[in-house]
Backbone as a ProteinNet text record, in pm:
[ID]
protein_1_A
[PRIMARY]
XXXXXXXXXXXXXXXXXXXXXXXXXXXXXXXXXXXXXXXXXXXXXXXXXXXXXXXXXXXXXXXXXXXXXXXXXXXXXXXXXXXXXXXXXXXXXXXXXXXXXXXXXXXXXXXXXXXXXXXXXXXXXXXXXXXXXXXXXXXXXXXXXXXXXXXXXXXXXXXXXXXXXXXXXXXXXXXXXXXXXXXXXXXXXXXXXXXXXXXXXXXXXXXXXXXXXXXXXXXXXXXXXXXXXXXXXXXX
[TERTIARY]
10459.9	10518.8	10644.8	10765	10889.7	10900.1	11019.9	11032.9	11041.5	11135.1	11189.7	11006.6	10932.8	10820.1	10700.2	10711.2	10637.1	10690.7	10795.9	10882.3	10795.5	10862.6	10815.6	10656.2	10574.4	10449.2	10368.9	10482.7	10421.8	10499.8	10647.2	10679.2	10587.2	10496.9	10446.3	10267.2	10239.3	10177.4	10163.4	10251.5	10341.2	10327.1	10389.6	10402.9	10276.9	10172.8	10052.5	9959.9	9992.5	9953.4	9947.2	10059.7	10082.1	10000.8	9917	9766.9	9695.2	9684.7	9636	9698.5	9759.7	9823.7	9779.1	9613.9	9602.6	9579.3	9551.3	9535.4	9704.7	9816.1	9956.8	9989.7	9980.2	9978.4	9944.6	9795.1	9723.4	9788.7	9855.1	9927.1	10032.8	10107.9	10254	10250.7	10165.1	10127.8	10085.1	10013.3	10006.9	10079.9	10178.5	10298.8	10395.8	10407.5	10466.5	10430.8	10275.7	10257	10305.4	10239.2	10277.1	10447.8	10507.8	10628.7	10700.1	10639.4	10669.2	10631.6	10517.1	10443.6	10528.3	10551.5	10657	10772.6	10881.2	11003.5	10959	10862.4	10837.1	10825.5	10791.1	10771.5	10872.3	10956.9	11103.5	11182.3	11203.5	11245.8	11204.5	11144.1	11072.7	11124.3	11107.8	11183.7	11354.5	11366.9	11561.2	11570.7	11491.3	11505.6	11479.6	11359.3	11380.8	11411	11404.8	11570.3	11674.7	11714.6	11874.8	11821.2	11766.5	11717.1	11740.6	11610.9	11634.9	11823.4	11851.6	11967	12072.3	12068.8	12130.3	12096.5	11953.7	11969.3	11941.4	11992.5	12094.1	12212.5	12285.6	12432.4	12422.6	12505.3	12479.9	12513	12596.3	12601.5	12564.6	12435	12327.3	12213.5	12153.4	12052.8	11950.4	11999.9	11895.8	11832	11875.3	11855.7	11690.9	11648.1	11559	11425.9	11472.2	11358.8	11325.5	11431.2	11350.7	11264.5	11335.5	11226.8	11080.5	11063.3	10997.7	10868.4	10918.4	10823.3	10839.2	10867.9	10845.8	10912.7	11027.1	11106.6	11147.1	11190.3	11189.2	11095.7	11017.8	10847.4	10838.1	10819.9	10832	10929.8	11012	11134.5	11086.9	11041.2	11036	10935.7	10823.9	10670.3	10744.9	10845.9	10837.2	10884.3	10966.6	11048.6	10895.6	10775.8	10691.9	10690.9	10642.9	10663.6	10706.2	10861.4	10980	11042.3	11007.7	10988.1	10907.5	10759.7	10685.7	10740.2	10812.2	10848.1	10963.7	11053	11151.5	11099.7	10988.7	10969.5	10879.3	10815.7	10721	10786.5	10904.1	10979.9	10992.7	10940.9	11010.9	10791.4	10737.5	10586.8	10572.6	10573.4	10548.3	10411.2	10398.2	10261.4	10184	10270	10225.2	10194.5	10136.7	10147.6	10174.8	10227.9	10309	10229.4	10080.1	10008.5	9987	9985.5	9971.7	10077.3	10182.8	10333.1	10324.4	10331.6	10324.5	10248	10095.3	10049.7	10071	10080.4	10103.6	10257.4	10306.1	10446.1	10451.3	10396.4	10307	10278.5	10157.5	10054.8	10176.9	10306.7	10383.7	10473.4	10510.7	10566.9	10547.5	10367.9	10334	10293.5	10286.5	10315	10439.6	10521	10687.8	10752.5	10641.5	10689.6	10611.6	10493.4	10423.2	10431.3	10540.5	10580	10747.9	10782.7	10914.1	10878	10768.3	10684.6	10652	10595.2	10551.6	10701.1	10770.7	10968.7	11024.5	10958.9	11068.4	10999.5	10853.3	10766.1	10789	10832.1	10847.9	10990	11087.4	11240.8	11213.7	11131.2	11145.1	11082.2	10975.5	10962.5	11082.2	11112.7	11205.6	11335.8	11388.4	11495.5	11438.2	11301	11242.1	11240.3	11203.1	11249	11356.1	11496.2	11597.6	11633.1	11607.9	11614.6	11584.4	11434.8	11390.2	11473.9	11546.8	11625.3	11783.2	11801.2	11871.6	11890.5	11951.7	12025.6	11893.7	11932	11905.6	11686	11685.1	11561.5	11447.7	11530.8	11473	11436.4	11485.8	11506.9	11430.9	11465.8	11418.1	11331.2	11184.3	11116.3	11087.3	11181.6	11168.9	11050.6	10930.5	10821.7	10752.3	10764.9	10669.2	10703.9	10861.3	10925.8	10936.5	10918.9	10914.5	10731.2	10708.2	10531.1	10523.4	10621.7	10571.5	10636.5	10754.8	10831.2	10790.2	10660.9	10579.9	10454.5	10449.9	10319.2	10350.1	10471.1	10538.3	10571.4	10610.3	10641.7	10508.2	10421	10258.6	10224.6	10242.8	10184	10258.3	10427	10491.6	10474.1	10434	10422.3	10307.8	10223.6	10089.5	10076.5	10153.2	10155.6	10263.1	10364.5	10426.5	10340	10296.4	10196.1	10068.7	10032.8	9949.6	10034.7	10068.1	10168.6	10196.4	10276.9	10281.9	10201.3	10115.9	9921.2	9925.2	9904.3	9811.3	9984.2	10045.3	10200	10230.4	10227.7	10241.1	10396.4	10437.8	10532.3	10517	10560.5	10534.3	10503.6	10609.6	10592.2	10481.3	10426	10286.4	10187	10172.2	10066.3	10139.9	10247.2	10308	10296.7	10308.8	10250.6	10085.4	10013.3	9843.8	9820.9	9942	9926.2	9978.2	10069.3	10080.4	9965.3	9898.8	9783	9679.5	9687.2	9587.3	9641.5	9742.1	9822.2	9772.3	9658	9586.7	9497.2	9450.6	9340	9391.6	9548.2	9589.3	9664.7	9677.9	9729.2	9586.1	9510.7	9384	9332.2	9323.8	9308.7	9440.4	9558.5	9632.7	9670.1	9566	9626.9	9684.9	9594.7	9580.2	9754.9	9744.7	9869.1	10001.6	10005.4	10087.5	10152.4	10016.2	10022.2	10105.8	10064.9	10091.2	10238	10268.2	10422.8	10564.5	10462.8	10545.6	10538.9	10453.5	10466.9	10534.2	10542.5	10625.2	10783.3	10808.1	10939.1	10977.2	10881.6	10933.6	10972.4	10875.7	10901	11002.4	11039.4	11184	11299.2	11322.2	11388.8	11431.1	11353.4	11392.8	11387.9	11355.8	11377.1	11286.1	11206.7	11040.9	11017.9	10981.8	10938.1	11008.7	10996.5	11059.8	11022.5	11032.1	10989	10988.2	10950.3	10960.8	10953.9	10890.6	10863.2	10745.8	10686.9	10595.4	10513.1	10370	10311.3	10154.7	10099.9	9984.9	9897.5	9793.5	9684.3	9548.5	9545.1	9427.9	9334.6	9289.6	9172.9	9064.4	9172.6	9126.6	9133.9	9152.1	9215.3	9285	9368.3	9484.9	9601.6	9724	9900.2	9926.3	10044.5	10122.4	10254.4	10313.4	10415.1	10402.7	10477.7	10464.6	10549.1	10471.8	10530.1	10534.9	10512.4	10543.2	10524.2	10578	10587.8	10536.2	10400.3	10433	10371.9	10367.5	10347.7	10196.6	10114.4	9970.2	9929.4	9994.8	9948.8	10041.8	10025.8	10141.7	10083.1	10157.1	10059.4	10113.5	10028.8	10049.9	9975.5	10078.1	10052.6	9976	9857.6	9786.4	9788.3	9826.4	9818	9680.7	9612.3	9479.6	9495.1
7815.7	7681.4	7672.4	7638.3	7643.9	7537	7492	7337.6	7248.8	7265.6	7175.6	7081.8	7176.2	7143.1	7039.6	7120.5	7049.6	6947.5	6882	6741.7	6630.4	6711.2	6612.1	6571.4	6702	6647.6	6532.6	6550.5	6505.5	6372.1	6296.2	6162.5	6110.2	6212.2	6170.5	6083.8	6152	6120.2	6016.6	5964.8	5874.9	5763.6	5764.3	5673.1	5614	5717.7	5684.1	5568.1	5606.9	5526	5371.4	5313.2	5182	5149.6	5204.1	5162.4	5054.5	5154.7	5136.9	5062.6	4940.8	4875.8	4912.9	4876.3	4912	5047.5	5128.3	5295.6	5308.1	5248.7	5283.4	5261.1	5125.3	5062.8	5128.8	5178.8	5260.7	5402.7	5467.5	5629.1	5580.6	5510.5	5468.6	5419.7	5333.6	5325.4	5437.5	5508.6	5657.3	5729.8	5777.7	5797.8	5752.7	5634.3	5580.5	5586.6	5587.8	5611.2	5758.1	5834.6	6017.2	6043.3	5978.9	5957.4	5939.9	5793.2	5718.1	5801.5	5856	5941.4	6057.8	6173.4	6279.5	6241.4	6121.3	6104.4	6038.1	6009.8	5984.4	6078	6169	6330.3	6346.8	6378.8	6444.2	6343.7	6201.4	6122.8	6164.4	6172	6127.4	6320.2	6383.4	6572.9	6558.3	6505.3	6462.2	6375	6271.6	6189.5	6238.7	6326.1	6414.5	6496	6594.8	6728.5	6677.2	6534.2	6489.8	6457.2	6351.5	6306.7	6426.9	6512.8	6646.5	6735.7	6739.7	6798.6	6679.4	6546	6430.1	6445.4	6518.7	6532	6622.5	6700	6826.3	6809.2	6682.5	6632.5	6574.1	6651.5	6561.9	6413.9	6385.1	6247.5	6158.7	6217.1	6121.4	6194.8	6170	6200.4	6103.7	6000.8	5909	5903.9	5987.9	6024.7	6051.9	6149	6207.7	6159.2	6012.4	5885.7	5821.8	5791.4	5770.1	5869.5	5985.4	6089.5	6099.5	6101.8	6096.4	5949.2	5849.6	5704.5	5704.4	5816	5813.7	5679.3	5650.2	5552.3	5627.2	5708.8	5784.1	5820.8	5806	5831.6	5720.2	5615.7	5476	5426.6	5459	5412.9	5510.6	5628.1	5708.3	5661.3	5597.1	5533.6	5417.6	5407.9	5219.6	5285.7	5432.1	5491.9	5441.3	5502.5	5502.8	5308	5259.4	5106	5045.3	5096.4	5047.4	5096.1	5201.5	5268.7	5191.4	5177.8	5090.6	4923.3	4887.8	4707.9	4752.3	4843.2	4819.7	4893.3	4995.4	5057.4	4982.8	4862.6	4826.2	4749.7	4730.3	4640.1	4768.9	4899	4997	5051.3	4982	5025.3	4916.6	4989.1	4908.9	4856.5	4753.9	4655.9	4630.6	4597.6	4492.4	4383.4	4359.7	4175.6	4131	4003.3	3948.8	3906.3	3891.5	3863.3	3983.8	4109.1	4214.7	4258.1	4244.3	4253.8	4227.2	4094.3	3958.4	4061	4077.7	4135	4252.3	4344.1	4487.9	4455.9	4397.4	4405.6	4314	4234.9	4185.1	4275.3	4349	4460.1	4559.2	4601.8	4674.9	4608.3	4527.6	4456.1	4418.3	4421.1	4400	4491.1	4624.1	4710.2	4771.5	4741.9	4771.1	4658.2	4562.7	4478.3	4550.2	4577.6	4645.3	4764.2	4860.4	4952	4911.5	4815.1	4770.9	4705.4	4660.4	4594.4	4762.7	4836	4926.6	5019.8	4984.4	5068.3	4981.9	4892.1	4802.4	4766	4797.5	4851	4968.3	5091	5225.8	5236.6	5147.5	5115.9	5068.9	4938.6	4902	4984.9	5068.5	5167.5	5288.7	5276.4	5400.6	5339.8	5176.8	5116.2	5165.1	5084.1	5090.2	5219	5337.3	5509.9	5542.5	5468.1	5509.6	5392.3	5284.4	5211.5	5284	5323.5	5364.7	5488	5539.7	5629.4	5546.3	5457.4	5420.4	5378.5	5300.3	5267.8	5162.9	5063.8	4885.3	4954.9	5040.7	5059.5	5117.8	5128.1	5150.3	5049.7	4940.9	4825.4	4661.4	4693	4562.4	4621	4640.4	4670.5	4555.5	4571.5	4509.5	4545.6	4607.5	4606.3	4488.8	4380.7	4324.8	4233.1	4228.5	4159.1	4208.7	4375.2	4505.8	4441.6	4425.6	4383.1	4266.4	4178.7	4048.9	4009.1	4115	4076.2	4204.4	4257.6	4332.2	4253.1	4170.3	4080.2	3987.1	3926.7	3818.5	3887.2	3973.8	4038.3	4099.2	4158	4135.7	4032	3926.2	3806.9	3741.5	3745.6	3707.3	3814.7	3928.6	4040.2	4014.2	4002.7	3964.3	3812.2	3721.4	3577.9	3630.2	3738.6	3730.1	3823.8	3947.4	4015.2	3890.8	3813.9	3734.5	3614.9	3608	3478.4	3576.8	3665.9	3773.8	3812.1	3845.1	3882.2	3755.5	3639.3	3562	3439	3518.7	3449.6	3282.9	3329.7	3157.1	3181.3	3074.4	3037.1	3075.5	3138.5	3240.8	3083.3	2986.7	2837.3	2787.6	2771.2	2719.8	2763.9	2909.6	2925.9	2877.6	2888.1	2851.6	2687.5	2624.9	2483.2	2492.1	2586.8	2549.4	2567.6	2715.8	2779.1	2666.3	2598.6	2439.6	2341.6	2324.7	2252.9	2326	2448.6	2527.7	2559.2	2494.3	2554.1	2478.8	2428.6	2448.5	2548.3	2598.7	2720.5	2797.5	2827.3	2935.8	2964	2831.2	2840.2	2866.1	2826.7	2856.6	3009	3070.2	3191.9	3310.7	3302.2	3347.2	3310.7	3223.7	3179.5	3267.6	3343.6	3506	3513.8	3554.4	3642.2	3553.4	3445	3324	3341.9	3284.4	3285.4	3430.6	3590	3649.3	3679.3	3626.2	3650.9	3573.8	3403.1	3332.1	3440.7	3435.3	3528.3	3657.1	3733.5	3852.4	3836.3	3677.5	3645.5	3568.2	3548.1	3511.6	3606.3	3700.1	3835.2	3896.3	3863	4004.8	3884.4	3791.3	3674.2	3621.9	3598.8	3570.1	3715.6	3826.7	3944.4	3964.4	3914.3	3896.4	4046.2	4128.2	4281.5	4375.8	4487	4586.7	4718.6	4780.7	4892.3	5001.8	5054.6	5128.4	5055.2	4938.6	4813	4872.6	4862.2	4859.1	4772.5	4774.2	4618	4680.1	4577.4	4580.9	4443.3	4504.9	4420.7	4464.6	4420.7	4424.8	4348.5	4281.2	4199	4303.7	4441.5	4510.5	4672.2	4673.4	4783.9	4858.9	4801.9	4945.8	4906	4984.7	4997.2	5101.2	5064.3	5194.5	5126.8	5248.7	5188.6	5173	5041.8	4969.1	5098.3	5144.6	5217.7	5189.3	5059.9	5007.2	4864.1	4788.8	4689	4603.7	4535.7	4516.6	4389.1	4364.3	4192.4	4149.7	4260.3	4177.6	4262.6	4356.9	4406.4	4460.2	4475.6	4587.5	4702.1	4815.8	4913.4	5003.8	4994.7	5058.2	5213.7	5306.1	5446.9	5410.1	5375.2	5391.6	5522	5491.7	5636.7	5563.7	5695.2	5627.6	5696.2
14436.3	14450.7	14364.3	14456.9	14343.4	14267.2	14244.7	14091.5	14213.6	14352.2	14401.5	14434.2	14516.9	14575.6	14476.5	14319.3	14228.1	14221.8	14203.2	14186.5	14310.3	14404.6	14537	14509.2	14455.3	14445	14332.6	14253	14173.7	14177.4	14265.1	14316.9	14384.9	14480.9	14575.6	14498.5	14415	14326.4	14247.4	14148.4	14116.8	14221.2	14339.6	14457.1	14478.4	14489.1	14546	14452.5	14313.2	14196.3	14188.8	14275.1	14321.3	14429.5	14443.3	14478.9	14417.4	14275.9	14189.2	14041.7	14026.2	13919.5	13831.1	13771.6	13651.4	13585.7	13714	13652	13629.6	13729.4	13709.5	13576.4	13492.5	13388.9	13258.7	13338.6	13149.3	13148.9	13258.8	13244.3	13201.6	13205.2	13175.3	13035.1	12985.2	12829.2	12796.3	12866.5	12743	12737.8	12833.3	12811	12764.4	12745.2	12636.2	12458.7	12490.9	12347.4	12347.8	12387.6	12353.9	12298.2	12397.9	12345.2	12245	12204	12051.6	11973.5	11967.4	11854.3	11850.3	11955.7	11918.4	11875.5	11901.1	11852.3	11712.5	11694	11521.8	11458.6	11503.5	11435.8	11431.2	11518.7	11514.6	11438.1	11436	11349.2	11177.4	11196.9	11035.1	10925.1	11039.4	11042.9	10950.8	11070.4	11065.8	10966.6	10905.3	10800.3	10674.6	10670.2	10550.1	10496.8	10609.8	10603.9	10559.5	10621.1	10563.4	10396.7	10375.4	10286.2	10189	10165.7	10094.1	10084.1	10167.9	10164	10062.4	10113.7	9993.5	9889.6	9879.6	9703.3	9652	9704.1	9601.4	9587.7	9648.3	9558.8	9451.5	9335.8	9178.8	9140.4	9247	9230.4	9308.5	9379.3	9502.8	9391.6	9278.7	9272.5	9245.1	9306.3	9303.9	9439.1	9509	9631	9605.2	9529.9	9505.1	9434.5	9383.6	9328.4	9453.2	9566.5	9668.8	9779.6	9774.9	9809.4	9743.6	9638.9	9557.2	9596.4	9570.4	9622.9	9791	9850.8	9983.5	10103.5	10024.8	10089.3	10220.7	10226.4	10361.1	10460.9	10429	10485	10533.4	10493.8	10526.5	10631.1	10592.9	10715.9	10850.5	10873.7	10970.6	11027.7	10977.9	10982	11132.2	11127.7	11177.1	11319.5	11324.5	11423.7	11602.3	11575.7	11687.2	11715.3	11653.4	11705.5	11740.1	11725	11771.4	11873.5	11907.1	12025.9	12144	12136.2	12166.9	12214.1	12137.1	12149.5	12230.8	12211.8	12366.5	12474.2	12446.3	12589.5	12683.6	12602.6	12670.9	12811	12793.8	12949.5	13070	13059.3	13136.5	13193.6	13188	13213	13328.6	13426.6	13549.5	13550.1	13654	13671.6	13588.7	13436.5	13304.2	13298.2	13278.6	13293.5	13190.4	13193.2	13089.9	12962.3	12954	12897.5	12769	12866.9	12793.3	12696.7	12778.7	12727.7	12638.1	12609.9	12481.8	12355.8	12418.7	12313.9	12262.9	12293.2	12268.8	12211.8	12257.1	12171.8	12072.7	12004.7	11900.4	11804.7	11844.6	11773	11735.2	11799.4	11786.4	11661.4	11673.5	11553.1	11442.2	11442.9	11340.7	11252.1	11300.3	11269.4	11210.4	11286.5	11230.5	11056.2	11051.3	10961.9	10870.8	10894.9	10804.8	10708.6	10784.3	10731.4	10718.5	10712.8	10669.6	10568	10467.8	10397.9	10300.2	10324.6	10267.9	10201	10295.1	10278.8	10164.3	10145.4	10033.6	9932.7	9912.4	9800.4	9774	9845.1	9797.7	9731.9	9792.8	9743.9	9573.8	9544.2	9418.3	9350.1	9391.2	9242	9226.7	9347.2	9292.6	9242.7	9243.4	9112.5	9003.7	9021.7	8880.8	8820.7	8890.8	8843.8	8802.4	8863.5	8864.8	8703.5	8686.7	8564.4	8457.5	8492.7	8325.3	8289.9	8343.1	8350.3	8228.5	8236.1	8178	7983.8	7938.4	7834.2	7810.5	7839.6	7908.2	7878.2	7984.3	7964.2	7827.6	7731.6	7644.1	7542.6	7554.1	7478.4	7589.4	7715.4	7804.8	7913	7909.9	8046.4	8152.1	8271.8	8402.6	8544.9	8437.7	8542.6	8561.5	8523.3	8488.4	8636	8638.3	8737.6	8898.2	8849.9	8971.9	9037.7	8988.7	8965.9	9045	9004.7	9083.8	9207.1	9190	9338.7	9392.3	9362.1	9497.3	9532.8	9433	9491.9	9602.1	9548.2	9669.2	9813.2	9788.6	9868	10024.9	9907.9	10017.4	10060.6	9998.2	10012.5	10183.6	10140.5	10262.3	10348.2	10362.3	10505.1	10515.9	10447.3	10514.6	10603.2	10536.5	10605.3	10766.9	10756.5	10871.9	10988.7	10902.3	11041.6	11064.2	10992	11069.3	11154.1	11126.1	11211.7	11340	11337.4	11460.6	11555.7	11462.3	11575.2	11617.8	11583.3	11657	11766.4	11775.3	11824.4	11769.1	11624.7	11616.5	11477.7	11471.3	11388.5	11222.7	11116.5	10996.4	10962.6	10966.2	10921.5	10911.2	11024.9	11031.8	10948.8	10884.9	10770.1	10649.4	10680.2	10516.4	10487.5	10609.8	10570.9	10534.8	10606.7	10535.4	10389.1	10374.9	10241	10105.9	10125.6	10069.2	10063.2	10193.7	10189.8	10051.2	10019.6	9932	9820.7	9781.5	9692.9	9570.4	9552.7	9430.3	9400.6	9503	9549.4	9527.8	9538.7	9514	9375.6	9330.2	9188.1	9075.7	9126.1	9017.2	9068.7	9201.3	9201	9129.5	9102.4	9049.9	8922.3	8874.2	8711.9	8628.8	8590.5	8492.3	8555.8	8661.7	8725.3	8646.4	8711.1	8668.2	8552	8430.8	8305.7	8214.5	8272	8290.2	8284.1	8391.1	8414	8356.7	8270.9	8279.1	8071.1	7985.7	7872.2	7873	8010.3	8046.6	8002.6	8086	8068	7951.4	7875.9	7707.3	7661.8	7665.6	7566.1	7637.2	7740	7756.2	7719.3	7763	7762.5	7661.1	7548.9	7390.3	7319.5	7374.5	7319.5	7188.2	7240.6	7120	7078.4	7239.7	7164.5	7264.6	7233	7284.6	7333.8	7380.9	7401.3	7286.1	7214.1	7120.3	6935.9	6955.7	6859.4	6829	6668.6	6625.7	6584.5	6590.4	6583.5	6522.1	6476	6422.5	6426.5	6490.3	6556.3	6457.8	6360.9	6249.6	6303	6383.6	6433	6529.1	6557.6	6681.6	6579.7	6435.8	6369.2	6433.2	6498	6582.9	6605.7	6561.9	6533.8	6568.9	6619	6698	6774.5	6820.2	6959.5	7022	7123.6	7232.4	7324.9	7421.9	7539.7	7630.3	7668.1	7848	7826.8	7898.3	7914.7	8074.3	8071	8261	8267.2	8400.8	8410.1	8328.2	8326.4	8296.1	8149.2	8071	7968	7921.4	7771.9	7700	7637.1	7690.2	7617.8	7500	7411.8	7230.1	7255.7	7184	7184.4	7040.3	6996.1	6901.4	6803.1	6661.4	6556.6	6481	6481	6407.7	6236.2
[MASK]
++++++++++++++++++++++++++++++++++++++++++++++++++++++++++++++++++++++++++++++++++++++++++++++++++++++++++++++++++++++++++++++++++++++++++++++++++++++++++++++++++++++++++++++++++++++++++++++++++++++++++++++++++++++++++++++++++++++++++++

């Protein structure tokens, strides 16, 4: 059997399928998925080959803090879903119902790992900070800390708003309705963050400050600084 003959057979095939809508429907989504999934492979290939090759330039080597927290990994993550949300208009005898959803589930996915890309981004500032001057004297985890909490908090309020097709608004008005519920479940956190920003803010303590806590018999240096604790390299 030559190529020309396999073609015809396998249009003819194809053709015949429109028989059948929903068997047409579920081969065309799996071919679509198979799809998405190999050009994410090959995406995510090409993103870190380049990636890697950017940082072996000496003056991209911050290139290599985001290699490192997998900011590139992340971005290649979103390549199959997005694939998915425009291919889904090219899958014959869909119904619009389905459409809606699957390209939903596809998005919410894509926020999800656009959510996970910009948590892997701030640790690697924060890598690329402590690396600095500034960082030996002022630690900004505490702040890296809380604008990753906010940050879950709003991707989680938008993939649910997404799944269920409703307005991000609309939970954020309930989340107001609870916003004592949620201020007494985050107190610690709160409290936490608002003493974080005394001590870097009035320049109370420092990174490399010595202190003594006789109630607990233990002194030493302060080696990190973060939103919910400070931690002392104890000399006994």
């Amino acid at each position: 059997m030559d190529i020309k003959q396999l073609w015809v057979n396998i249009q003819d095939l194809w053709g015949a399928l429109d028989q059948h809508p929903l068997l047409h429907s579920s081969l065309a989504l799996m071919l679509l998925l198979v799809i998405a999934l190999v050009l994410g492979r090959v995406a995510r290939y090409l993103i870190l080959h380049a990636a890697k090759l950017l940082g072996r330039q000496p003056a991209l080597h911050w290139v290599n803090d985001l290699r490192q927290n997998k900011v590139f990994h992340r971005l290649a993550q979103m390549t199959p879903s997005l694939i998915i949300q425009f291919g889904l208009h090219l899958v014959p005898e869909l119904s619009k119902t389905s459409m809606i959803f699957l390209g939903n589930v596809a998005l919410a996915f894509t926020i999800l790992f656009m959510v996970l890309s910009l948590n892997a981004l701030l640790s690697a500032l924060l890598d690329v900070y402590a690396r600095t001057e500034h960082a030996r004297t002022r630690s900004i985890k505490g702040y890296v800390q809380l604008t990753k909490m906010v940050l879950y908090v709003f991707g989680a309020i938008i993939i649910v708003a997404t799944l269920i097709d409703r307005s991000p608004l609309l939970l954020l008005s309930g989340l107001g309705a609870m916003s004592a519920v949620i201020l007494l479940v985050y107190k610690d956190t709160l409290l936490s963050f608002v003493a974080s920003v005394q001590l870097t803010s009035n320049d109370m303590l420092r990174v490399g400050d010595w202190i003594e806590m006789p109630q607990v018999g233990a002194d030493g240096d302060v080696v990190d600084i973060t939103l919910h604790t400070v931690k002392v390299q104890n000399h006994p």
